[in-house]
C-alpha positions in Angstrom: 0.0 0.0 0.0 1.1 3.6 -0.8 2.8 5.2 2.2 -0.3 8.4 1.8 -2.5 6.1 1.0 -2.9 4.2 4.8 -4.6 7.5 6.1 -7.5 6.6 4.4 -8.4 3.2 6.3 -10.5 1.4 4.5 -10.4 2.9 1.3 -7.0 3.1 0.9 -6.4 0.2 -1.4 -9.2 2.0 -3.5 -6.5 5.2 -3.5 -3.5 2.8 -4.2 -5.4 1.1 -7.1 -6.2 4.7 -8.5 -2.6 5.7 -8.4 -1.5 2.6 -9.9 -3.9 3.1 -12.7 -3.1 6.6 -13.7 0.5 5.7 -13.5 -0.2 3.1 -16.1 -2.0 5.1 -18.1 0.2 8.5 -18.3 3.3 7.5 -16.5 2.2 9.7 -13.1 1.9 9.2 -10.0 -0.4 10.3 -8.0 -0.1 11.4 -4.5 -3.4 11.9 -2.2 -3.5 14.1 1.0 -6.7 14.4 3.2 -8.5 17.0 1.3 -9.5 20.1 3.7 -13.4 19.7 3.8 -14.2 22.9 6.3 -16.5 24.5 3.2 -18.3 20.8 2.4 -21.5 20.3 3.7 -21.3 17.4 6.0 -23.9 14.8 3.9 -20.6 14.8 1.8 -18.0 14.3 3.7 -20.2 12.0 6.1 -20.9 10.2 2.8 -17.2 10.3 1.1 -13.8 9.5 1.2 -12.3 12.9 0.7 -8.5 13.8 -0.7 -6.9 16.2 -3.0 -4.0 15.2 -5.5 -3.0 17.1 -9.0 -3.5 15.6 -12.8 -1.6 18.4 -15.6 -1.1 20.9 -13.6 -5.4 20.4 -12.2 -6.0 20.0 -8.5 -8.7 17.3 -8.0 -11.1 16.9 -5.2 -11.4 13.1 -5.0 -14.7 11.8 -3.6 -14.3 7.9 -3.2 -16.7 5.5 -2.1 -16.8 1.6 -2.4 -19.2 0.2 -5.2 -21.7 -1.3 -3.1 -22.0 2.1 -1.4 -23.0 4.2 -5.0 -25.8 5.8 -5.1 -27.9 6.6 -8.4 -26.1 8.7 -11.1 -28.5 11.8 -10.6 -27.4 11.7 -7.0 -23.9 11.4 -7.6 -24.0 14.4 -10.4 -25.7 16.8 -7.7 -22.7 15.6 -5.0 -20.3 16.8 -7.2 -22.0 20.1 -8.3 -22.5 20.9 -4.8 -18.9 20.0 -3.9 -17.5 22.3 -7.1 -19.6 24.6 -6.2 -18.0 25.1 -2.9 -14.7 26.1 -4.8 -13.5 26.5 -8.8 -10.5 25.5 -7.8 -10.7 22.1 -8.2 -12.0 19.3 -10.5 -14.4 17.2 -8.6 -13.7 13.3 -9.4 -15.9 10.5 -8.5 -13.8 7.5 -7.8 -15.3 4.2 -7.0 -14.3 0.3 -7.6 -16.9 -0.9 -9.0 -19.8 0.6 -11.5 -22.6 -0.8 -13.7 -22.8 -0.1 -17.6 -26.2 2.1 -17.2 -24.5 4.0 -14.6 -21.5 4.6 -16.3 -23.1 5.9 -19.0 -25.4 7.8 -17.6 -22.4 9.6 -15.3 -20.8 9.8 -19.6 -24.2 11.5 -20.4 -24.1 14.3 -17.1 -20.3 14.9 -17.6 -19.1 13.8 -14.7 -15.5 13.0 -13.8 -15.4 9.8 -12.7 -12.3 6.9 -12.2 -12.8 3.0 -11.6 -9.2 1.8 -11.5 -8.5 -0.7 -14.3 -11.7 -0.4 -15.5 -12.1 3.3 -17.0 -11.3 7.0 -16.8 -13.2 10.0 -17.9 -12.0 13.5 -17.1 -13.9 15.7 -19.7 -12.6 18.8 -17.8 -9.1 17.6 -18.2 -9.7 16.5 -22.2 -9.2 12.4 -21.2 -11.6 9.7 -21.6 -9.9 6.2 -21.6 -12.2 3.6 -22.2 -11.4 -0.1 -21.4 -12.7 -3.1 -20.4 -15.6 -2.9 -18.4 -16.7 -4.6 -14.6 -19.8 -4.6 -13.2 -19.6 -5.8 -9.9 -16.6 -6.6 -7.5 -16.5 -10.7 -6.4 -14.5 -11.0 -3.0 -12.5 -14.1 -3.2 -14.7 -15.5 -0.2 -18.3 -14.7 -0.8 -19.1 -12.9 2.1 -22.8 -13.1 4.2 -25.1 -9.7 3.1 -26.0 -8.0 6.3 -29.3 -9.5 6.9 -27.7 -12.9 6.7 -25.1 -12.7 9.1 -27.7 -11.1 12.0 -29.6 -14.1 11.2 -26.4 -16.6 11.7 -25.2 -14.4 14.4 -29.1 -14.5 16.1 -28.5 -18.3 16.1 -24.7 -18.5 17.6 -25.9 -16.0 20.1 -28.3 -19.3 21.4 -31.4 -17.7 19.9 -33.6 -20.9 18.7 -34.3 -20.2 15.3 -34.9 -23.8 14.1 -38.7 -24.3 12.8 -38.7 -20.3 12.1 -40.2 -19.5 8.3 -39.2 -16.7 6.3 -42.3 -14.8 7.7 -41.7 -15.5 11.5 -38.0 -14.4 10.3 -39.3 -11.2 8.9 -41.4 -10.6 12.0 -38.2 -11.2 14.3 -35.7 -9.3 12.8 -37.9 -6.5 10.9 -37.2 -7.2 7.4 -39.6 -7.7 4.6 -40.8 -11.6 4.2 -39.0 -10.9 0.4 -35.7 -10.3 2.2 -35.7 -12.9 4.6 -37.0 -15.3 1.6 -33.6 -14.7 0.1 -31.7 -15.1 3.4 -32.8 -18.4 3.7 -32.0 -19.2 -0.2 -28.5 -17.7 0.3 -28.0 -19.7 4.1 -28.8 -23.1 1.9 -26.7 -22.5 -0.4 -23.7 -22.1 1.6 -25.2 -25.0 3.2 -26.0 -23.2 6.7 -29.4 -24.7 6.8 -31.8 -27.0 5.7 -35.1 -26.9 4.6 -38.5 -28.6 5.4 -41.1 -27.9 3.0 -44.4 -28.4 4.2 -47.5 -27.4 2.0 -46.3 -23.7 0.7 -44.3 -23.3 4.4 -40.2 -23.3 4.8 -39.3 -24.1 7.8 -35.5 -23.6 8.5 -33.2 -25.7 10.5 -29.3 -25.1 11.4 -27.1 -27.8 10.5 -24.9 -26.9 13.0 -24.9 -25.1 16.6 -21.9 -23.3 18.5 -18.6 -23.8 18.1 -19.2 -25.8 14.9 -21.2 -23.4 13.2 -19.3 -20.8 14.3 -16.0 -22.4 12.4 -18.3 -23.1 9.4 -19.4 -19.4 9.0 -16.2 -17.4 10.2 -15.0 -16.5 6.5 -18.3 -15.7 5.6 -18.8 -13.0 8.3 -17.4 -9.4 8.6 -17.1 -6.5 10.2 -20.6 -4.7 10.3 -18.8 -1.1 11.1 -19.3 1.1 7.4 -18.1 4.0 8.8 -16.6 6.0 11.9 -17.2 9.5 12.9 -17.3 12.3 15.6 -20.2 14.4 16.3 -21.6 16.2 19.6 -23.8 15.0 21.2 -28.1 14.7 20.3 -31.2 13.8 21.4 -31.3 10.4 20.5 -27.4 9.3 21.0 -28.1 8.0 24.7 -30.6 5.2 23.2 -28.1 4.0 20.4 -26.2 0.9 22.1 -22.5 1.3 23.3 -20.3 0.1 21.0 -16.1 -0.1 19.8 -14.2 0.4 23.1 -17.2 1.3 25.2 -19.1 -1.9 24.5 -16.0 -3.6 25.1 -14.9 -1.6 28.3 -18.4 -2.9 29.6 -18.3 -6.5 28.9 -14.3 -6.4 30.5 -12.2 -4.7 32.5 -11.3 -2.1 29.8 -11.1 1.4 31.5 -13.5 3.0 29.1 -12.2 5.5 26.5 -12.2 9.4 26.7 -14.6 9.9 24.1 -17.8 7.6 24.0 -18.9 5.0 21.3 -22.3 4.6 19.9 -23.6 2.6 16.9 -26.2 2.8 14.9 -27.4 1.6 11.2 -26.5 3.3 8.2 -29.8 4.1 7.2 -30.8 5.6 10.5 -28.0 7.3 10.8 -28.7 9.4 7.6 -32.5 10.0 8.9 -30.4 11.7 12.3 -27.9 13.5 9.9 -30.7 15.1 8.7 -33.3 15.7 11.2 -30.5 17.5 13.5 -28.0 19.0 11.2 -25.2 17.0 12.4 -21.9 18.4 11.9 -18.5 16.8 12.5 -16.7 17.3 15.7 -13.3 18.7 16.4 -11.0 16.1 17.7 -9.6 17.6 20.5 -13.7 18.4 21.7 -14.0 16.8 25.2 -18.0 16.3 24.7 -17.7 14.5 21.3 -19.7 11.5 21.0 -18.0 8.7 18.1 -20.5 7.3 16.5 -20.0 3.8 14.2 -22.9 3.2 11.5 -23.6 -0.8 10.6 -24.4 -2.4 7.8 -27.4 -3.5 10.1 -29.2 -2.3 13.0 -27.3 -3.3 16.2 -30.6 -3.0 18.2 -31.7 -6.6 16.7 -28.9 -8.6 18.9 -28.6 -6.7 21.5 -29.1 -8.9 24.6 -26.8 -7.5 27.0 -28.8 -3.6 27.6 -27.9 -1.0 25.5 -24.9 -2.5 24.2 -23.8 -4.2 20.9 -23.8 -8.0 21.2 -20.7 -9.5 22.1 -20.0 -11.6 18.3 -20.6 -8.2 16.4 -18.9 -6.4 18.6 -15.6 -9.1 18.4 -16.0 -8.6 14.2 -16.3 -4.6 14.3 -12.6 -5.1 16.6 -10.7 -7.4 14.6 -9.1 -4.8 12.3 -8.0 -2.5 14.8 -4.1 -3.0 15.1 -3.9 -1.7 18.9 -2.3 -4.2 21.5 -3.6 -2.0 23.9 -7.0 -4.0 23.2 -5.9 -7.4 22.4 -6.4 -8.9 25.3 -9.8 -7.5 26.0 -11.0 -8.7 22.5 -9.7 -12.0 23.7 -11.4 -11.8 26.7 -14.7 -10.9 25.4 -15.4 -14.7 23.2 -14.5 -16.5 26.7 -18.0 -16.6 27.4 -18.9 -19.0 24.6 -16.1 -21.5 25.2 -15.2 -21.3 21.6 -11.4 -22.0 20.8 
């Protein structure tokens, strides 16, 4: 990974495959710094991967997110209007890793700049428009659980009984639509999770395995549910959002809890609070700041333990954070299952 590339966590093999790309491409290489976002409204940068970097003698405004994050092409086009408009200074470049051929072309059609790496780039602002073979989705090596699977797994490692359940009681439990949970239990079959009992025009589901077995079956198919971390001040609503990072974990051990509290909550709520208070990021160094983590599902739907993040969500969100300062802890915190 590129040395200025590792301040960008999670996205920063999405920067290092940019660079490597334009570097193929024109014999440059790119160099990305945190972009200075104190004129963005914070939907953008709450929504974006930020950082500025130079292209003939152009400063861009890079605004990356991962391909299952994209929103529609009309949505993007307005993102980047409202972040050139902030400043005409820069060229405002989308920058994904993965995009579909009606999207592409419809971002062709509205004129935005846009990069996937070793897919295609088109800068009409900077005169270049390379066009080469085209990806439309991503594939992990390990086909990973969606969301709604893994609370469903997680439900059942957690000791909930699920066995017998039909994709309607499933709906009813963890408040998705009978559609979605319909495909859950196609997608836990075919990774051969479950098995099925059809009786008359019912499903009823059944896990192969329990505990420490399952748990080994499932563990490359599960991942962190954290999409994003942020500090805010605090709101309204923060104090009935479960504890979460380092404060979940300070209460399940004997973790002094951190300076600055964690909460988490799902994406799609979080957006709805964004909104309905004008949330703004907080300065670092702000002793009241609250950090907030947003899921790729609602933590509320295993929590089992008060207002805290389940223990087994909680061990996934932690698994990436290089601190020895919390390695024991995280250790500490699967003892209760008597999983090796």
């Amino acid at each position: 990974m590129l040395p200025n590339a590792t301040s960008f966590g999670s996205l920063g093999r999405l920067f290092d495959d940019a660079a490597a790309y334009v570097a193929q491409l024109f014999d440059i290489r790119l160099t990305f710094e945190t972009a200075d976002v104190g004129l963005l409204p914070f939907f953008l940068t709450d929504r974006y991967r930020l950082a500025e970097t130079s292209l003939f003698g152009r400063k861009l405004l890079i605004l990356a997110t991962p391909g299952q994050d994209v929103e529609t092409p009309a949505t993007i086009a307005k993102h980047i209007e409202t972040a050139r408009s902030t400043s005409d200074a820069f060229v405002v470049v989308f920058l994904t890793d993965a995009l579909s051929s009606a999207n592409r072309q419809r971002l062709i059609q509205q004129g935005v700049n846009f990069i996937v790496p070793g897919n295609q780039l088109f800068l009409p602002e900077l005169g270049a428009d390379l066009r080469e073979y085209f990806r439309s989705e991503v594939r992990p090596a390990v086909e990973q659980l969606t969301p709604a699977a893994q609370v469903v797994v997680l439900a059942s490692l957690l000791r909930e009984d699920l066995d017998g359940q039909t994709p309607k009681s499933l709906a009813e439990r963890f408040q998705y639509s009978a559609m979605s949970t319909g495909r859950v239990v196609d997608e836990l079959q075919r990774h051969g999770i479950l098995s099925i009992d059809v009786r008359g025009r019912e499903r009823r589901i059944a896990f192969k395995q329990e505990g420490e077995d399952l748990w080994r079956a499932v563990r490359d198919l599960l991942q962190s549910p954290v999409r994003a971390r942020r500090r805010v001040r605090p709101f309204p609503e923060v104090r009935a959002l479960p504890l979460a990072g380092e404060s979940a974990l300070a209460d399940y051990t004997l973790l002094g809890p951190p300076v600055h509290e964690t909460r988490a909550v799902s994406a799609r709520q979080w957006k709805g609070l964004v909104y309905q208070h004008d949330l703004r990021p907080a300065d670092d160094h702000d002793p009241e700041a609250i950090r907030i983590e947003t899921w790729s599902y609602d933590p509320r739907l295993l929590c089992h333990h008060g207002p805290v993040v389940d223990r087994l969500s909680l061990y996934l969100s932690l698994e990436d954070r290089h601190d020895e300062r919390l390695d024991q802890a995280v250790d500490t915190l699967m003892e209760p299952f008597g999983w090796s």
